[in-house]
C-alpha positions in Angstrom: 104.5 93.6 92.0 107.1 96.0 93.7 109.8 94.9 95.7 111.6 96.0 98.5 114.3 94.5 100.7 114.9 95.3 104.6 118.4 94.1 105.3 117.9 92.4 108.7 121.5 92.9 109.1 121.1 96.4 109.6 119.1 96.1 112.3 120.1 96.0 116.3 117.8 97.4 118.2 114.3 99.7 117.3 116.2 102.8 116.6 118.4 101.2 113.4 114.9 99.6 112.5 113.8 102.9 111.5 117.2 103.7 109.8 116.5 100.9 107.8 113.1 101.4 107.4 113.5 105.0 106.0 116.3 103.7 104.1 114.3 101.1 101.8 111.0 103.4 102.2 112.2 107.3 102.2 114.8 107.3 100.2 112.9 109.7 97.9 111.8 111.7 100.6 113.2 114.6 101.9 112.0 113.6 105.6 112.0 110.8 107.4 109.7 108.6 109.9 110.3 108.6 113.3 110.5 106.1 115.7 106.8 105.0 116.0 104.4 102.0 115.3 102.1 104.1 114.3 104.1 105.8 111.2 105.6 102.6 111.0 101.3 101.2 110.0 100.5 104.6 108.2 103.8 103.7 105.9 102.4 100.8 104.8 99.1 101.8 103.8 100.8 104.2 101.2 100.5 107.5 99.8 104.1 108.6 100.3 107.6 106.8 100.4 108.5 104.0 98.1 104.6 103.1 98.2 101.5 104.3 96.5 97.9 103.8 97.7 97.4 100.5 98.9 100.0 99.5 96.1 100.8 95.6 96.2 104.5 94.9 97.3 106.3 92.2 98.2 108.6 92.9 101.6 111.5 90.9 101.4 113.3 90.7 105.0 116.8 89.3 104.7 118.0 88.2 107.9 114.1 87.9 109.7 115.3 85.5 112.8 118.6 88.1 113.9 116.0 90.9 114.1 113.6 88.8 116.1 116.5 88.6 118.1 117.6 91.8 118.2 113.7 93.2 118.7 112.8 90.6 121.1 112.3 90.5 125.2 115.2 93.0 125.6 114.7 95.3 123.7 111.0 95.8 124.3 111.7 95.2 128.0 113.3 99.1 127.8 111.4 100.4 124.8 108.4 100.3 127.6 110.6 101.2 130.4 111.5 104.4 128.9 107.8 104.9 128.3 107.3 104.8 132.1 109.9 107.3 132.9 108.9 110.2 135.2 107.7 112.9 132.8 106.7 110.9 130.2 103.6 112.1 127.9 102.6 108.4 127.6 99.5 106.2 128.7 101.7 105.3 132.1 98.9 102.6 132.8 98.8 100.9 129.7 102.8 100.8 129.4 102.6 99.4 132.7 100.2 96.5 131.8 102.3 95.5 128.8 105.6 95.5 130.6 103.3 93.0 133.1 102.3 91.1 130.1 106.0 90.9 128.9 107.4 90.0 131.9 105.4 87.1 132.4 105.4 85.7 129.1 101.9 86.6 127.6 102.7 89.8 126.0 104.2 90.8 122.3 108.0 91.6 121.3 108.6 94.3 119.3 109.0 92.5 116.4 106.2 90.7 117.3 104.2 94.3 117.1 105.8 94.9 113.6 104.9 91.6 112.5 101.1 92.4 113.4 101.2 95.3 111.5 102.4 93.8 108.4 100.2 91.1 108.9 97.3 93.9 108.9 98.0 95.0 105.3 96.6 92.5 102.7 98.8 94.8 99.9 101.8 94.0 101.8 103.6 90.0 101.4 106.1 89.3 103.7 108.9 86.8 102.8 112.0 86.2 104.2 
């Protein structure tokens, strides 16, 4: 089974997240992902990057708990604030009703996102 390490140390806030994450995935590319759950799920399904087709891998995160951290309440807090910025090309409503949930406790962290979407690829193993 392949491995690959995400150094948790790397990662401050959703913008090094990707650093990292094109780092231990793109390296063999000559582009890189953006910012965005989305590429972040297609990524993990395969096909390009450090994995093929639905390719088994075990996703070793060193550090997991400091990125929880560092993707947590905060950082999500403004990830959908800038997502309800006056001419913004994003679902305003639905932004809106997960900055709600977030603020009173009901709604998902960042990380907690990224966890989901690991969690939604039986190829990929997470261990920290």
């Amino acid at each position: 089974m392949k491995q690959l390490i995400i150094e948790g140390s790397r990662i401050h806030d959703i913008r090094s997240f990707y650093d990292e994450i094109n780092r231990v995935f793109m390296a063999a590319e000559d582009w890189k992902l953006g910012p965005s759950l989305d590429a972040f799920n297609d990524l993990l399904y395969g096909g390009f990057g450090a994995i093929g087709n639905n390719e088994p891998v075990e996703l070793i995160w060193n550090n997991i708990e400091a990125c929880k951290a560092a993707l947590g309440y905060e950082t999500t807090k403004r990830y959908y604030e800038e997502k309800l910025l006056p001419g913004s090309p994003f679902n305003k409503i639905y932004f809106q009703e997960k900055l709600e949930e977030l603020n009173q406790g009901k709604g998902q962290t960042y990380f907690d996102i990224l966890m989901e979407i690991i969690a939604g690829h039986p190829n990929i193993t997470l261990r920290s």
